[in-house]
N, C-alpha and C positions, 0 to 999 in steps of 0.2 A: 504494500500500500504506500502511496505515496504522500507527503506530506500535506498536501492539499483535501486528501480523499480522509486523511486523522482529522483534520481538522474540521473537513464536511460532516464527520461523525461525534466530535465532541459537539458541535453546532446544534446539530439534531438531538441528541441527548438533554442536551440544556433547554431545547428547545421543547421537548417530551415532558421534561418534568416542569417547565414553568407553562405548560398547556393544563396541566394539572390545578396550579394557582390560580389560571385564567377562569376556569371553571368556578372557581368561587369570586375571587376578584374581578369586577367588571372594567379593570384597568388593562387589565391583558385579552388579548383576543383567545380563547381559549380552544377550541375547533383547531381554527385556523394556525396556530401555533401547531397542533399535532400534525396538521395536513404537511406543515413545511416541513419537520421532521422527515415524515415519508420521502418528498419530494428528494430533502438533501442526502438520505442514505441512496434513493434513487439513482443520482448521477456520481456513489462512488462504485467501487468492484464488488463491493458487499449487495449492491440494490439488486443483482441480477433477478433474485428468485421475486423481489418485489414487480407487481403485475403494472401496466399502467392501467389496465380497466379496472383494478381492484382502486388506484390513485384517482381513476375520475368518479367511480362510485363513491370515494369517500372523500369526495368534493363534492357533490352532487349534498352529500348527509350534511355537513360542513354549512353550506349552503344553507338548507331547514332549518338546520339546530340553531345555527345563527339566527335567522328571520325571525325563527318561531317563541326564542330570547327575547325579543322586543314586543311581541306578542301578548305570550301566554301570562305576564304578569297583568297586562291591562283586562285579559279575557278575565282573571280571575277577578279582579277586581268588580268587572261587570255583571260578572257570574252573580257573586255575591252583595251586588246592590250596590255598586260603588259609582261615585261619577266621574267625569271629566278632573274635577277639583281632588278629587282622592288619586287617580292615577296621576296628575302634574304631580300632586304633594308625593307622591312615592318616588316618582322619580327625582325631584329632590332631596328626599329623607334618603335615597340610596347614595345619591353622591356627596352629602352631609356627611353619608354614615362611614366613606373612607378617611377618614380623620378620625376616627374612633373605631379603629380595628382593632379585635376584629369584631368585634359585635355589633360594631356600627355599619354594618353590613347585612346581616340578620333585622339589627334593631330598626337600621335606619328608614328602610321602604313600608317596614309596618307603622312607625311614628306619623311619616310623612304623610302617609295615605290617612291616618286617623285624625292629623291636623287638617289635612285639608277638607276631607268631610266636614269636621266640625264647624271651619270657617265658612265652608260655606253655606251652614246652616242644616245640615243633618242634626239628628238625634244623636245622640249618645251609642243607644244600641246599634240605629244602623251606620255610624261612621266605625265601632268597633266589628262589624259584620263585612264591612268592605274593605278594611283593613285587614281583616283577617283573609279573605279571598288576593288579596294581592300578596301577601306573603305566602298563602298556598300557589301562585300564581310563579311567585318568587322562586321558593323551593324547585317547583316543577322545570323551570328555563334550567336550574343549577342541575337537576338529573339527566336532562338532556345532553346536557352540554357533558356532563362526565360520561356518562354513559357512551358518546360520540367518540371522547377520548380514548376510552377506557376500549371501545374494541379497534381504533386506529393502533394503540399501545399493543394488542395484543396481536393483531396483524403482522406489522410490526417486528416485531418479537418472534410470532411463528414461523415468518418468514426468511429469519435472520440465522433460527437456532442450528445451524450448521455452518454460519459463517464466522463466528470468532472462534 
């Protein structure tokens, strides 16, 4: 291997486990981070058993998990009786909540959504009901996304275990 193709692999590695952080962190592209892993073992001697239709199928999933990130928090929110005012406030209470890691990551989208219900004049119970649907909402984009990972990781992996 050549010095280029180590370094395309430490690359990818760093790259694998901080796709991992992404997953929970909304600072890191999470998916997307695993997919360039693939990519960069791809273009060393080690990529050979790596497929590219297996690479655009999980670009294609990459794709979704990502979309459906930006989604499925508001769906829950909706689900759950929540408004316009609850999903802006979450999405603010999540980027609040990186300043108070880590729980202000957790904490922060369910605050945000509960304040902003209440400002804008919800009840009580139903701003704590769409509060809680956006945090279910929340959770659900973070299984996703690991989950995307987690079988890139093991592709990955499966496909490697005769190369080092």
């Amino acid at each position: 291997m050549t010095a280029i193709e180590i370094a395309s692999v430490i690359a990818a590695a760093i790259c694998m486990l901080a796709s991992f952080i992404g997953c929970i962190l909304p600072v890191l592209p999470g998916p997307p981070l695993a997919l360039l892993s693939l990519i960069l073992i791809k273009l060393t001697s080690l990529g050979n058993a790596l497929s590219w239709a297996w690479i655009g199928a999980f670009a294609a999933a990459v794709l979704f998990v990502t979309a459906c990130d930006y989604f499925v928090p508001a769906w829950g929110a909706k689900k759950f009786g929540g408004s316009k005012a609850g999903i802006w406030g979450a999405a603010i209470g999540m980027v609040a909540g990186l300043f108070f890691l880590p729980a202000g990551i957790i904490l922060g989208p369910f605050l945000g959504a509960l304040a902003g219900e209440l400002i804008s004049g919800a009840s009580s119970k139903k701003s704590l009901k769409a509060a809680f649907g956006t945090f279910i909402g929340f959770l659900a984009g973070v299984g996703l996304k690991l989950a995307c990972c987690i079988c890139i990781a093991v592709y990955a992996a499966w496909s490697l275990r005769g190369g080092f």
